[in-house]
C-alpha positions in Angstrom: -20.0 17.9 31.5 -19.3 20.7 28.5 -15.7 20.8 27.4 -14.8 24.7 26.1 -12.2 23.7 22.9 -11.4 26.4 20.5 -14.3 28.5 22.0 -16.5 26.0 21.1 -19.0 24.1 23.9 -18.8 20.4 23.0 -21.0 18.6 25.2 -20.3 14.8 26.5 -23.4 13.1 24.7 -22.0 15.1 21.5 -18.9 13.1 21.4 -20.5 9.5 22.5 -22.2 10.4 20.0 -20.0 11.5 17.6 -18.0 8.3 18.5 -21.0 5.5 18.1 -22.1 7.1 15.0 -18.9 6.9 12.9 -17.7 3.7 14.9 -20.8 2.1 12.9 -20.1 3.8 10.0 -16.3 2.1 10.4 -16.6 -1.1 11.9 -19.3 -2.3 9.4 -16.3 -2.8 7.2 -15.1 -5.3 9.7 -18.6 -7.3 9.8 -18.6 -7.3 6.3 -14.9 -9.4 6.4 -16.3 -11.5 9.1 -19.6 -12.2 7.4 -17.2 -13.1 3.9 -15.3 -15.6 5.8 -18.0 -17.4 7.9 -20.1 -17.3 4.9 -19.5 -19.2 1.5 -21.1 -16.4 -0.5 -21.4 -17.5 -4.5 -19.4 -14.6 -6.9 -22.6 -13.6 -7.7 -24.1 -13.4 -4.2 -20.9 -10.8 -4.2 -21.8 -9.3 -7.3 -25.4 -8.3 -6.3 -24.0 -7.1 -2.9 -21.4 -5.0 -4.3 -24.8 -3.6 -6.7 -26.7 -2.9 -3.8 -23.8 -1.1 -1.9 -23.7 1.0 -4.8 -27.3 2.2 -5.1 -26.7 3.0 -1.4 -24.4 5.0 -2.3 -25.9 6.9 -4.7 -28.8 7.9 -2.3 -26.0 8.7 0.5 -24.4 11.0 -2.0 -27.4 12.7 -3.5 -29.5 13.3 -0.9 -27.2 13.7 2.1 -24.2 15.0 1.2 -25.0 17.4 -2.4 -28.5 18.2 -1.5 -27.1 19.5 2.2 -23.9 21.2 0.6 -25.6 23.3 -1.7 -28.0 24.4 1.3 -25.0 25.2 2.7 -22.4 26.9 0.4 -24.4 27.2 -2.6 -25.0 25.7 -6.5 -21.6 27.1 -7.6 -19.1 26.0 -4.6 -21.1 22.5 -4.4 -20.1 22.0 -8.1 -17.0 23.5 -8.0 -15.8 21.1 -4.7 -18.1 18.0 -6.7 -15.8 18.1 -9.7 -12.4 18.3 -7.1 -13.5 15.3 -5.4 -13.8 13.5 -8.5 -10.6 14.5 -9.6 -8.8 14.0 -5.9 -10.4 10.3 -5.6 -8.9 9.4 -9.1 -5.7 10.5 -7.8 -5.9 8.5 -4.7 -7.7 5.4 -6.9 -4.3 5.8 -8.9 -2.4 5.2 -5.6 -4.1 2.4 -4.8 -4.0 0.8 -8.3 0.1 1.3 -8.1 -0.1 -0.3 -4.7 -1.9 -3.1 -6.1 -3.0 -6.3 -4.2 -4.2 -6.0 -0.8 -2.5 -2.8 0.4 -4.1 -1.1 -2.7 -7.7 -2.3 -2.0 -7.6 -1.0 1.8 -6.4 2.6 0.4 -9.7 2.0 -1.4 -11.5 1.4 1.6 -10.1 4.0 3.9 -9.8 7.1 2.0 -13.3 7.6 1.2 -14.2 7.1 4.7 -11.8 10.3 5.6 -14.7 13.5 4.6 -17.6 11.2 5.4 -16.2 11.0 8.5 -15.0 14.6 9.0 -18.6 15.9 7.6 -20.5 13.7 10.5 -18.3 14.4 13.3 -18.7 18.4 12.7 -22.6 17.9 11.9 -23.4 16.2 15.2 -26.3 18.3 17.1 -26.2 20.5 14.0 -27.5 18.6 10.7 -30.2 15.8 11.2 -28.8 14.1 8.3 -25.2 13.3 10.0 -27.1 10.0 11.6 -28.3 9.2 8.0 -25.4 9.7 6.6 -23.6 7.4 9.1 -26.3 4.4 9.0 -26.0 4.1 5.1 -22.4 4.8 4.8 -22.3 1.7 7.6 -24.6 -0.2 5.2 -22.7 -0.2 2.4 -19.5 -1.1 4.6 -21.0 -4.4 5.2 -20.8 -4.9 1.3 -17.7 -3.2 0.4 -16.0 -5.9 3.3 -17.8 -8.7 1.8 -16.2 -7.7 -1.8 -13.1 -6.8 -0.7 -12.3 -9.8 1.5 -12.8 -11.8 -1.7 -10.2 -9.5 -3.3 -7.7 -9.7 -1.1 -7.9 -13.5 -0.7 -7.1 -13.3 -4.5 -4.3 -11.1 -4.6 -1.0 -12.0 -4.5 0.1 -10.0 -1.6 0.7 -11.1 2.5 -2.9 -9.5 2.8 -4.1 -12.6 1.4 -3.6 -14.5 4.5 -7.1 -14.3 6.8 -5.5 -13.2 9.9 -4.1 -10.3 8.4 -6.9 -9.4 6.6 -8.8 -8.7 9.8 -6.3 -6.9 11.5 -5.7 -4.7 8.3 -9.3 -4.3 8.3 -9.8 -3.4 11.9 -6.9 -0.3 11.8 -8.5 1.2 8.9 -11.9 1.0 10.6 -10.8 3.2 13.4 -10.3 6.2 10.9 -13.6 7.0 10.9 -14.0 7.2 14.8 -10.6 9.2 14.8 -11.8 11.8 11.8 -15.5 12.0 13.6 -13.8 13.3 16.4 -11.6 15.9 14.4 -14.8 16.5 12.8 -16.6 17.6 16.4 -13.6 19.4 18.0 -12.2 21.7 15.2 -14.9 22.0 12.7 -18.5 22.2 14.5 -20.4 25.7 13.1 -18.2 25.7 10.2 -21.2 25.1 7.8 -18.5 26.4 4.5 -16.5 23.6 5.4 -18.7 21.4 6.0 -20.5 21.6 2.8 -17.5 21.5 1.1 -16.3 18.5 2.5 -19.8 16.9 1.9 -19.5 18.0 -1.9 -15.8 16.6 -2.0 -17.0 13.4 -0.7 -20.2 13.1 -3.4 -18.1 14.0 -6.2 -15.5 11.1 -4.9 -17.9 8.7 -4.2 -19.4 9.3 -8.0 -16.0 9.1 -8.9 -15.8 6.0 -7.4 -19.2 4.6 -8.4 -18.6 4.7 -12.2 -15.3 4.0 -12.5 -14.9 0.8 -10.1 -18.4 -0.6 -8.2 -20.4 -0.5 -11.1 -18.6 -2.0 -14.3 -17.5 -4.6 -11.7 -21.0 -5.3 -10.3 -22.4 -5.6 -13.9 -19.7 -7.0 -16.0 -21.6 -10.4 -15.9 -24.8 -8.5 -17.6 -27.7 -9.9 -14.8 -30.3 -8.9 -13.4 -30.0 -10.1 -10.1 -26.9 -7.4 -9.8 -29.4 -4.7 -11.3 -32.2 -5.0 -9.0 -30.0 -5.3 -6.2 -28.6 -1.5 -7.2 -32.5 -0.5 -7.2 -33.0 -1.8 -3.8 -30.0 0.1 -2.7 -31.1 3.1 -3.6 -35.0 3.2 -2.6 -33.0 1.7 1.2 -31.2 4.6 0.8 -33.3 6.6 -0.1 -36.3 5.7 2.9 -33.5 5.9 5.0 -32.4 9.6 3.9 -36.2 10.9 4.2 -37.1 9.0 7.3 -34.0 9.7 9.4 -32.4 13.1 8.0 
């Protein structure tokens, strides 16, 4: 069955597929919780998690989202929309930090998920890359729950209690199925925005990277947390070759 939207033919398997990729890209976030509470993991069992998450992120941002948005748009826009994302994400990370607590640390978590989202939703059947993309933002979900589960225990907010914490964490995971699907329907063939978004997200996601995930990862100086961000990346980067 094709559906005709906004002169567009969007085919079924498109939006199943458009819907499993970024509900695993989402709901990894929610294993990650689960995994946290079921498992005692040591701070720096966290500490190495939240390293590894980070050189997954690295490779997600290099290699799928600023190598494929200056195919797209070019050197100059790519830089240009790269340096906006940083500057957007600070202003958001300034949000959540005024939040504070538990509300502040699932900003954190759901407003990078927004472009990532939008970018693989509108790349399905187009960019080979938008599965990619979705396993190793998923990846690094699992991490970023684990870490943030062990945040919001600590913070003094009603976020703190377990239940809440999954049900918090289960609305934000549906962004990403919601944007996906924005993604298909309004922006499919709109490579300009598509690589602007993608550039958006890398220049967030750096943003992101060197101001929060990696000071905290390494602030205990070993190398357990170090070699974990190496095996991030070469994941991530395998992953990006092989699949994209």
């Amino acid at each position: 069955m094709i559906t005709d939207i906004i002169g567009l033919n969007i085919g079924s398997f498109e939006i199943i597929q458009t819907i499993a990729l970024t509900s695993f890209a989402g709901f990894t976030s929610f294993l990650g919780i689960y995994m946290a509470k079921r498992i005692n993991f040591s701070r720096r069992a966290v500490l190495a998690l939240t390293s590894f998450g980070a050189g997954i992120l690295i490779a997600a941002a290099i290699f799928e989202m600023v190598v494929e948005a200056e195919k797209l748009v070019g050197l100059l826009v790519t830089i240009i929309a790269f340096i906006a994302g940083a500057i957007l994400f600070s202003f958001l990370d300034w949000l959540a930090e005024k939040k504070g607590g538990g509300a502040g640390i699932l900003l954190g978590m759901g407003m990078d998920s927004i472009p990532e989202s939008l970018a693989i939703g509108a790349a399905v059947g187009s960019m080979g890359s938008a599965a990619a993309l979705a396993f190793l933002i998923g990846i690094q979900n699992v991490t970023e729950g684990v870490a943030s589960f062990h945040e919001m225990k600590e913070s003094n907010s009603p976020l703190n209690k377990i239940k809440n914490i999954f049900i918090a964490t289960a609305i934000i995971s549906i962004i990403p199925v919601i944007m996906g699907l924005v993604g298909l329907f309004f922006m499919k063939g709109m490579d300009t925005s598509i690589g602007i978004i993608l550039a958006l997200s890398a220049g967030g996601i750096f943003y992101m990277l060197h101001f929060d995930m990696i000071p905290k990862a390494h602030k205990e100086k070993e190398w357990l947390t170090t070699f974990g961000a190496i095996m991030g990346f070469i994941i991530g980067f395998g992953v990006s070759i092989g699949v994209g």
